[in-house]
C-alpha positions as CSV (number, residue, x, y, z in Angstrom):
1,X,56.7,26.8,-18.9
2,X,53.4,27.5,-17.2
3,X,53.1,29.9,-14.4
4,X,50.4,32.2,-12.8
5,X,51.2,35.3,-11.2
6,X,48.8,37.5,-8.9
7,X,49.9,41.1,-7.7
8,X,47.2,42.3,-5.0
9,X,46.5,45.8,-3.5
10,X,44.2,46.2,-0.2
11,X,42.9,48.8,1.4
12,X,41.3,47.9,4.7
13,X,39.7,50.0,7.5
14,X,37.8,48.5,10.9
15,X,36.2,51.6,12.7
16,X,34.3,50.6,16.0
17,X,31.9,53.8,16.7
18,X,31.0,53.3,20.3
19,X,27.6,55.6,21.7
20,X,29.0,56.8,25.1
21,X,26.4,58.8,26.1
22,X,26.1,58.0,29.7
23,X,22.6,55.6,30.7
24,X,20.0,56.3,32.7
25,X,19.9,54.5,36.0
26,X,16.4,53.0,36.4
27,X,15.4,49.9,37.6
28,X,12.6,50.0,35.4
29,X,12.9,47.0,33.1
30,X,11.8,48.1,29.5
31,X,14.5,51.2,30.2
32,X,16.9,49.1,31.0
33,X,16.2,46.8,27.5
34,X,16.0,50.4,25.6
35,X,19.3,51.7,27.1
36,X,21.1,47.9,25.9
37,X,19.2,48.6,22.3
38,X,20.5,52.4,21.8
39,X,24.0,52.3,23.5
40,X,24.9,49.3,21.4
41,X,28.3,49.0,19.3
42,X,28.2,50.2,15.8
43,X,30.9,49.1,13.7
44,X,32.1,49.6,10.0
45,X,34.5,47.6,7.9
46,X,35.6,48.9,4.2
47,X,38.7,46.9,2.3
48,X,39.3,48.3,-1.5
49,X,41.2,45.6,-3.5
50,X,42.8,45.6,-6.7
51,X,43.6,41.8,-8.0
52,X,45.7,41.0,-11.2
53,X,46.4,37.3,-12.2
54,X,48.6,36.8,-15.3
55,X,48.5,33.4,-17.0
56,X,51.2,31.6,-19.1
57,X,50.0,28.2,-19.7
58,X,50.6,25.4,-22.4
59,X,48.5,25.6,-25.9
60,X,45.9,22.9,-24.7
61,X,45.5,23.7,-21.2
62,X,42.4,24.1,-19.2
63,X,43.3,27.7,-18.6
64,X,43.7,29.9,-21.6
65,X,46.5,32.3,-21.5
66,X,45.2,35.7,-20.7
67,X,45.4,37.9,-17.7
68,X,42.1,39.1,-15.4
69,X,42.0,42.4,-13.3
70,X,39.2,42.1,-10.4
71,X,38.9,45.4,-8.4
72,X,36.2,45.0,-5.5
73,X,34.8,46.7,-2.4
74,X,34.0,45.4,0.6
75,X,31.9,47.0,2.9
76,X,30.5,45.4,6.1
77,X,28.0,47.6,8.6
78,X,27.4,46.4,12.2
79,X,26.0,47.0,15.5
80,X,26.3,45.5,19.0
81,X,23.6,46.2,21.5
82,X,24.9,47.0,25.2
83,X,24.6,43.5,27.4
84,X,20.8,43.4,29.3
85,X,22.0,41.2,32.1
86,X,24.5,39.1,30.0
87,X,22.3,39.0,26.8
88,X,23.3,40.9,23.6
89,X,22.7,40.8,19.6
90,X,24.4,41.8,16.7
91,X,23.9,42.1,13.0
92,X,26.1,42.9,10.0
93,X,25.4,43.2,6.4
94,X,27.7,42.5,3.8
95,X,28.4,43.9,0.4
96,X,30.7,43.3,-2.0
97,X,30.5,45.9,-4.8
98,X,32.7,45.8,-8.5
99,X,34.9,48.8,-9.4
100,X,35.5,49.4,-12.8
101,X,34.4,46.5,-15.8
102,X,34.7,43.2,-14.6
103,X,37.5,41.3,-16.3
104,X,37.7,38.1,-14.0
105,X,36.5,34.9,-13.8
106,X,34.1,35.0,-10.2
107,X,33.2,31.4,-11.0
108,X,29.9,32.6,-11.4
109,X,29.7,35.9,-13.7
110,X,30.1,33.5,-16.5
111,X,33.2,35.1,-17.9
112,X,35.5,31.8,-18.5
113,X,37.7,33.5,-20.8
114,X,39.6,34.9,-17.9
115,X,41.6,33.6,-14.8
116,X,39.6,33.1,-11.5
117,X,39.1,35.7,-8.8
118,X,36.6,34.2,-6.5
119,X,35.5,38.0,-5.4
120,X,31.6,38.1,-6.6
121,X,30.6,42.0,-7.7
122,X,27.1,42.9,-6.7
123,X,26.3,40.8,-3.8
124,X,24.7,41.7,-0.9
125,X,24.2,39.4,2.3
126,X,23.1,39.6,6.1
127,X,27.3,38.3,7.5
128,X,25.2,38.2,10.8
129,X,23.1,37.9,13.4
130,X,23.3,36.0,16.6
131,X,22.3,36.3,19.9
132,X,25.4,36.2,23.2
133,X,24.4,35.3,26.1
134,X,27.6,35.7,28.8
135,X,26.2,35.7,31.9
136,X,27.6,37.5,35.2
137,X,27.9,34.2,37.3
138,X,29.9,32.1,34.4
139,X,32.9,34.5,33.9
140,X,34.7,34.0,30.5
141,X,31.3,31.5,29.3
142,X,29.7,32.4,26.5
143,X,25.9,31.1,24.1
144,X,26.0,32.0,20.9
145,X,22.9,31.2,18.7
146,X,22.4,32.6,14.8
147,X,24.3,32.6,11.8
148,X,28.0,33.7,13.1
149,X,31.8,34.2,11.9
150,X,33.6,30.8,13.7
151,X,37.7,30.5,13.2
152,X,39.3,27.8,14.8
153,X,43.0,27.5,15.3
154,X,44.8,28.9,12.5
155,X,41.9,28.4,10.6
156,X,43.3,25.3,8.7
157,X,40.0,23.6,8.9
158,X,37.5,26.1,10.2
159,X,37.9,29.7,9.1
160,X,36.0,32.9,8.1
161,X,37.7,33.2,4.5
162,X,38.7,36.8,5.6
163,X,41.2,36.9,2.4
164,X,37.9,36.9,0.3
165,X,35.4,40.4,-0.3
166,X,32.9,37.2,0.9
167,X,33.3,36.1,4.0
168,X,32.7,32.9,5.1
169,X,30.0,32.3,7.7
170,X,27.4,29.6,9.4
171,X,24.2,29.6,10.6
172,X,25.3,27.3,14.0
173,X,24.8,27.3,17.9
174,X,28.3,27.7,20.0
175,X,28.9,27.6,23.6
176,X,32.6,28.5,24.7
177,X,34.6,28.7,28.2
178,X,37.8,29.5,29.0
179,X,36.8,29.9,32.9
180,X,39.1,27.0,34.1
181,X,42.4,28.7,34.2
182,X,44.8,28.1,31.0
183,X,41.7,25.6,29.4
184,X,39.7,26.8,26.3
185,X,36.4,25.0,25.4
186,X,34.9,25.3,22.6
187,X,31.7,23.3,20.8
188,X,29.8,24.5,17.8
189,X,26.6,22.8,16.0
190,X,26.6,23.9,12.6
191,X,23.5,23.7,10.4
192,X,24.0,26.0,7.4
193,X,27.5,27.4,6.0
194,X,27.3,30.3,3.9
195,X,30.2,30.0,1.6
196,X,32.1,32.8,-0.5
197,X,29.8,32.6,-3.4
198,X,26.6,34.3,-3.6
199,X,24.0,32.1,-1.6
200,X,21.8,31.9,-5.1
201,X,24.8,30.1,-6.7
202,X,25.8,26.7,-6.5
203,X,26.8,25.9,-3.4
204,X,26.7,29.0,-1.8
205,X,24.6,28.4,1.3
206,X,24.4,24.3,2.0
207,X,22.7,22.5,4.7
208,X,25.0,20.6,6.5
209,X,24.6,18.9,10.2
210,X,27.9,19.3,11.9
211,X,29.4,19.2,15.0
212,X,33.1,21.3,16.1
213,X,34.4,20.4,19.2
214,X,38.0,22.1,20.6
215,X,39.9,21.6,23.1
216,X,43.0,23.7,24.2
217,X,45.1,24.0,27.0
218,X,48.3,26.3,27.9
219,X,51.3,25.0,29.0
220,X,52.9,27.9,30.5
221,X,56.1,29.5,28.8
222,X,56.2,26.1,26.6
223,X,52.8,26.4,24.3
224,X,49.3,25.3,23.8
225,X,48.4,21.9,22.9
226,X,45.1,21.2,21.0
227,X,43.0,18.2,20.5
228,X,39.8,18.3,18.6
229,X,37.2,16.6,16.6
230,X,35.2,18.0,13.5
231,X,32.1,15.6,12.6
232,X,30.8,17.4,9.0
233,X,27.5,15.5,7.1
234,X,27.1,17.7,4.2
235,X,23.8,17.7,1.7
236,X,25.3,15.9,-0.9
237,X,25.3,19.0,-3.2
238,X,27.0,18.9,-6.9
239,X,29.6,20.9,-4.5
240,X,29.8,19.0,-1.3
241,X,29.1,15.3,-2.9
242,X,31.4,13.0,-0.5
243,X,32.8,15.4,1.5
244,X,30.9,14.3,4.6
245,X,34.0,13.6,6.6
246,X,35.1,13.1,10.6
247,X,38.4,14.5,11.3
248,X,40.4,14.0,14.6
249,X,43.6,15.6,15.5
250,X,46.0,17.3,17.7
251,X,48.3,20.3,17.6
252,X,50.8,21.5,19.4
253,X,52.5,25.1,18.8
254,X,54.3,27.5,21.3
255,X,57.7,29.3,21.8
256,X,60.8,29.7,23.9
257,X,62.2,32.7,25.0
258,X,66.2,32.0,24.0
259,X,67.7,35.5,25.3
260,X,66.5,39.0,25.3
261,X,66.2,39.8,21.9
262,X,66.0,35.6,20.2
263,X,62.8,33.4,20.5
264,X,62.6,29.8,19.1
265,X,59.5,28.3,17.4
266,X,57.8,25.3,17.0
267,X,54.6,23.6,16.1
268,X,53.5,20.3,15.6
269,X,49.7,18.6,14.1
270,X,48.6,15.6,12.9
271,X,45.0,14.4,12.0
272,X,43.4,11.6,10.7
273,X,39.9,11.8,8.3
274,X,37.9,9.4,7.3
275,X,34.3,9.0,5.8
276,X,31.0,10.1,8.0
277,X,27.4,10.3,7.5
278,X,26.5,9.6,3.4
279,X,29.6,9.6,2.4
280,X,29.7,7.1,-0.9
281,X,33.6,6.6,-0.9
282,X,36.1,5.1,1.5
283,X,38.1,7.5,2.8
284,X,40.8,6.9,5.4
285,X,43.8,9.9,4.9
286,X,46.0,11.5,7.4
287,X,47.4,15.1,7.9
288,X,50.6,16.1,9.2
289,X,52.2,19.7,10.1
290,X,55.7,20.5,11.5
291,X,57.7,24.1,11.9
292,X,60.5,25.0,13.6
293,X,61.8,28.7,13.4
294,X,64.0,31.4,14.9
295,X,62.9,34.8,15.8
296,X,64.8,38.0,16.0
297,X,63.4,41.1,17.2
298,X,59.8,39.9,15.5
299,X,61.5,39.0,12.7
300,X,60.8,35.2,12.0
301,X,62.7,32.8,10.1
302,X,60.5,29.6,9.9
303,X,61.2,25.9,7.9
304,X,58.3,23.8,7.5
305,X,56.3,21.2,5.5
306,X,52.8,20.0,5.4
307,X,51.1,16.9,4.3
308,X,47.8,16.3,3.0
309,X,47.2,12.5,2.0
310,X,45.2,11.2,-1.2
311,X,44.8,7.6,-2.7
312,X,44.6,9.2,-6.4
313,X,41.0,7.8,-6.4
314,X,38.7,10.7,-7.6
315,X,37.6,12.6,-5.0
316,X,39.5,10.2,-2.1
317,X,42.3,12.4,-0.4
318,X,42.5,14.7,2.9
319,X,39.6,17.4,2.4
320,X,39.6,21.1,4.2
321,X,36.2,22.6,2.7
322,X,35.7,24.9,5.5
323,X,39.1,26.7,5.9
324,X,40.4,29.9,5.4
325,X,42.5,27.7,1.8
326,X,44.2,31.0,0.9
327,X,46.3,31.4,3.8
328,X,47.7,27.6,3.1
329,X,49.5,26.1,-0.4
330,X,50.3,29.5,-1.9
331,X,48.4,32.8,-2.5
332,X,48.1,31.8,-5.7
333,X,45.2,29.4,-5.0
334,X,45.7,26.6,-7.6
335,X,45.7,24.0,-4.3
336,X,42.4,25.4,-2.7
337,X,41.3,21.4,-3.1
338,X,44.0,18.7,-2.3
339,X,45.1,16.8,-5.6
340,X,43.4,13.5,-5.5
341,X,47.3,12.0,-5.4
342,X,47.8,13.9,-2.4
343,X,49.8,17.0,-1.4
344,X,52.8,17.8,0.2
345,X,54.0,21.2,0.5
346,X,57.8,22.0,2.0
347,X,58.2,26.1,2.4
348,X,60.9,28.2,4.5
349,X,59.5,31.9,5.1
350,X,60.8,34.8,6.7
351,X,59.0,37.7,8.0
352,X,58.3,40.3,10.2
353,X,58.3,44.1,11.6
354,X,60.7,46.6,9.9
355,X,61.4,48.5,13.0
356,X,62.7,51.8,10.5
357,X,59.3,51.9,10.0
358,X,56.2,51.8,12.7
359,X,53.7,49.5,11.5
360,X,55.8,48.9,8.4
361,X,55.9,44.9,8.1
362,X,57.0,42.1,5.2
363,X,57.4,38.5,4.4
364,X,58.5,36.4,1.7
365,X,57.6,32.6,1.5
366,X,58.6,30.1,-0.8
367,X,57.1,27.1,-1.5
368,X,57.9,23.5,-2.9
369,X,55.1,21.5,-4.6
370,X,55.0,17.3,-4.8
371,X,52.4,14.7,-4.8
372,X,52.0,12.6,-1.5
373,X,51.2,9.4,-3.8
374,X,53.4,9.0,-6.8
375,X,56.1,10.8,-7.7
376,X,54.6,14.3,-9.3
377,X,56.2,17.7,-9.3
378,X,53.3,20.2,-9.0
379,X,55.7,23.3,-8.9
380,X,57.2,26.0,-6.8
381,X,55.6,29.3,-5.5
382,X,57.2,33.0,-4.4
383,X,54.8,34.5,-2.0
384,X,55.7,38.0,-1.4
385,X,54.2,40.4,1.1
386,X,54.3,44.2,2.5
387,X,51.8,46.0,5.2
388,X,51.8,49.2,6.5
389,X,49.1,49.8,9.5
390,X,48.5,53.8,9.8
391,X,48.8,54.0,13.8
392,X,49.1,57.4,13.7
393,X,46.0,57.9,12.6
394,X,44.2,54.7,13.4
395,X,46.2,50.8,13.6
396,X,43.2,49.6,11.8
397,X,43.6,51.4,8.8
398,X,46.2,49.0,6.7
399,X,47.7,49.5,3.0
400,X,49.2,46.1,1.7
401,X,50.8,44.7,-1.5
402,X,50.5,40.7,-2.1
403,X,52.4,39.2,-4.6
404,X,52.5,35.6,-5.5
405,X,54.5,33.6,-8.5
406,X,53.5,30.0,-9.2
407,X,55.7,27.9,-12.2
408,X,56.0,24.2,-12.8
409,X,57.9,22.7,-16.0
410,X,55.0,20.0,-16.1
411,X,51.6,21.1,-16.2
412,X,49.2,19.5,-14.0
413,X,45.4,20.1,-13.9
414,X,44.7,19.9,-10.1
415,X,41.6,18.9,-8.7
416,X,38.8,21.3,-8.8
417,X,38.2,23.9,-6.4
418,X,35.9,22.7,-3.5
């Protein structure tokens, strides 16, 4: 019976250091552009994490039984300037350092012998560096120009990758409003993505011309409802070959206060994708989400399914290159790329606060694998999950145990990671 396991440890810290030291008044110009570059906004993110995958797979398989151990630092430095009459800048480096031997598979340390961690030792990369422009007569209206962290939603289709040491990012131009009351606009041109490889490796950093447009609006004590449109022409990269794509959708997700202490929950989305740009194949597959849950004092019982379409042509189903993959499908990662017959993916989960315990939470997910064409059994998944934030000391300061089980009685080779 094959399986995978993977027991993860993380350490994570966000400390904003703000300079407070009081500014001059002066309506001298280059004092006031000094004053907005030395009272800027340092900040400093460090996340320690210890990964273990354990294999059992079928003599044959693609994937050797063995186990891997990946144990990685993050550290990401920062700094904000003060606004100069709505205009700021920020930078951040990124580097993602090994602890210890490397005894993972990175996907590019060339150690095949052993499962894969995509967390990449050694690499060292400018996260980034934009310039904001928010100006005092456009309240809640914001430029942003450089390469830039963008999440979208739950990050389904656009995310930052936060799970990973490398963060996703994209060199892109975004304007955002939210000054029509309960509307949120948002627009993004996107002409580079840096991925969570190193940008020397394959498919690391890849031109792309792409256009993000979202649209939400708040229905007052009933939920937001979402429609948007994600135009993606990729270079047609050995990673990115036919995965130019336009997606539409909609989504619609809110709650309802039952009594005092019960809440119920609901979402809905569906989206259609189909081939854009120099995309070689014919692609024409739909995606549909649906949750309803029940919440108790924070504590959140949900049922729900999603469905990702394929023809079971190579390469032809439902494609999400630029999500946050992890938080979808499992924390085990083996469905980071839709099978070409399709996925569908039925989970219950329950989670929440424990209120013994201040900052103490949990949750436990469980997940049921099948093909959306055909009539395959991919498997079942136990996601497991405790968190404790230090708010005594600091809320950003978080300890936090992942565990996830993968087993199916039939071995399948899904489709390559994207």
């Amino acid at each position: 019976m094959p399986s995978v396991s993977r027991l993860t440890l993380s350490l994570a810290a966000l400390a904003p250091l703000v300079g407070s030291a009081g500014a001059a008044t002066t309506a001298d110009t280059l004092s006031e552009i000094r004053e907005s570059l030395i009272y800027g906004k340092p900040t400093v993110y460090v996340r320690y994490r210890m990964e273990d995958v354990s294999q059992d797979t079928p003599t044959g398989a693609l994937i050797p039984n063995t186990d891997a151990h990946a144990s990685t630092m993050r550290l990401a430095l920062g700094y904000g300037t003060k606004p100069y009459k709505g205009l700021s800048g920020y930078a951040q480096y990124e580097g993602v350092f090994g602890v210890g031997n490397e005894m993972y598979n990175s996907g590019n340390n060339g150690l095949t012998r052993y499962p894969v961690v995509t967390d990449h030792a050694e690499n060292h990369e400018i996260q980034q560096a934009f310039a904001l422009y928010a100006p005092a007569y456009a309240p809640r209206t914001a430029l942003k120009v450089g390469r830039q962290d963008i999440a979208l939603d739950n990050q389904r289709f656009i995310g930052t990758v936060a799970w990973r040491q490398d963060w996703q990012s994209f060199d892109a131009v975004t304007a955002t409003s939210s000054y029509i009351r309960n509307l949120t606009l948002h627009y993004s041109y996107l002409d580079r993505v840096h991925r969570i490889v190193p940008e020397d490796a394959v498919g690391g950093e890849v031109e792309m011309d792409g256009h993000l447009l979202n649209i939400a609006y708040k229905l007052p004590d009933i939920g937001t409802i979402t429609g948007y449109a994600y135009l993606l022409d990729f270079d047609r990269t050995a990673t990115f070959v036919n995965q130019s794509s336009a997606t539409y959708g909609a989504r619609f997700i809110g709650s309802r206060k039952l009594s005092a202490d019960w809440v119920g929950l609901y979402l809905a989305e569906a989206a259609k994708q189909q081939d854009y740009a120099e995309n070689s194949l014919d692609l024409d597959n739909n995606y549909f989400a649906g949750e309803l849950g029940i919440a108790w004092k924070g504590i959140a019982l949900k049922a729900g399914g999603e469905v990702l379409e394929g023809s079971g042509q190579a390469g032809n189903r439902f494609m999400t290159p630029l999500a946050t993959l992890h938080a979808f499908n499992g924390w085990a990662d083996l469905f980071l790329n839709t099978p070409n017959e399709g996925l569908r993916d039925l989970y219950v989960s329950l989670g929440g606060p424990i209120a013994q315990v201040d900052g103490l939470r949990f949750a436990a997910i469980y997940h049921d694998y099948t093909s959306d064409n055909g009539d395959i059994h991919f498997g079942d998944e136990l996601n497991l999950l405790l968190e404790y934030a230090v708010k005594k000391f600091d809320p950003n300061l978080v300890f936090g145990v992942k565990y996830a089980a993968y087993t199916c009685l039939l071995y399948t080779s899904p489709s390559p990671r994207d």
